[in-house]
Structure formats: structure tokens, C-alpha cells
N, C-alpha and C positions, 0 to 999 in steps of 0.2 A: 308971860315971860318965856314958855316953849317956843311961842311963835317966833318972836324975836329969837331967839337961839337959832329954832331952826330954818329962817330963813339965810342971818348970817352965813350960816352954813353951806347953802345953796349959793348964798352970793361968793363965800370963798374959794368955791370948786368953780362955781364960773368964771371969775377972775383968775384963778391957776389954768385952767383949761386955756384961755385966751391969751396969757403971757407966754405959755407953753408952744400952743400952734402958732403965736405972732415970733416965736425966736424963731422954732423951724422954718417958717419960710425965710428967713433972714441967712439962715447956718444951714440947710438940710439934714441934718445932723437928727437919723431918724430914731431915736429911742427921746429925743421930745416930742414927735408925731405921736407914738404911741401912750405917751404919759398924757399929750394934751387930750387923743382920743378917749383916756381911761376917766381923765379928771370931767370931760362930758356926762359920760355915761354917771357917774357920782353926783354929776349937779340933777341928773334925770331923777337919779334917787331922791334926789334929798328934794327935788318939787315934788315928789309923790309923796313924802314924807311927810311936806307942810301939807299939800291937796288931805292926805290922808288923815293927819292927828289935829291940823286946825279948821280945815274949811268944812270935812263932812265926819266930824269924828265918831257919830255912832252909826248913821245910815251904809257907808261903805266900808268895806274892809280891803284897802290895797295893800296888805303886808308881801303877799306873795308878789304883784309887780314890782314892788320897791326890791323883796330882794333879789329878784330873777335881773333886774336892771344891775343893781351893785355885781352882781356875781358876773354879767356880761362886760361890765365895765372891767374888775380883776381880771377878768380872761385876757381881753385885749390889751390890759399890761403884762401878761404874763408870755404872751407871744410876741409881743415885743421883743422882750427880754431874750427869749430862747431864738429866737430868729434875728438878734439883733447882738447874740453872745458870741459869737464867733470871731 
């Protein structure tokens, strides 16, 4: 049942990521560049997340890449944000 969960999961940050950059090029309208950037870098996570808790769940331990990816993903929404606040 995780799997499923956190695939899902994967699937709906790639679907947001792709709805997000597919407006931007339509609008330029750049703080959805930046969301859809963000909402990538969260699908990165969350395939490390399934790689991680379903395909190798005792032999590897990628907690630290899943959350060095998330933490890179929040950055580049958050410079978005500040650079896009003005």
C-alpha cells in the first residue's frame, strides 16, 4: 500500500510541475517557472523516496539524497519568491 501512496505522489508533483511550466510558456508569468521548477525537484524526491522505501529498502539508505533534493527543490521556490517579490 506505501508503494502505491508513494508513487501517487511522485505522479502528482509531476503532473503539477508539467501544468505549472506548460502555463508558463503560455503566460511568462515567472513565479510559475519557479513553482514548476520547485514541483520537479519534489517529483526527484519522491522517485528517491519509492527507489528508496520500495525497490532497495534495506540494502541502500538514500534519505540524505531525498532530502538534500527536497531542500533544493524549496530553495528554488523560495528565490522565486524573493526575486520575483518585488
Amino acid at each position: 500500500m506505501a508503494a502505491v501512496i508513494y508513487s501517487l505522489c511522485a505522479l502528482t508533483c509531476l503532473a503539477c510541475a508539467v501544468l505549472l511550466l506548460r502555463s508558463y510558456s503560455a503566460t511568462r508569468f515567472r513565479l510559475q517557472f519557479w513553482s514548476g521548477l520547485c514541483f520537479l525537484g519534489l517529483t526527484a524526491s519522491n522517485v528517491l523516496l519509492v527507489i528508496d522505501r520500495v525497490v532497495f529498502p534495506t540494502s541502500i539508505d538514500l534519505s540524505s539524497w531525498r532530502l538534500g533534493t527536497a531542500l533544493v527543490a524549496v530553495a528554488l521556490l523560495l528565490v522565486g519568491l524573493v526575486w520575483e517579490g518585488d
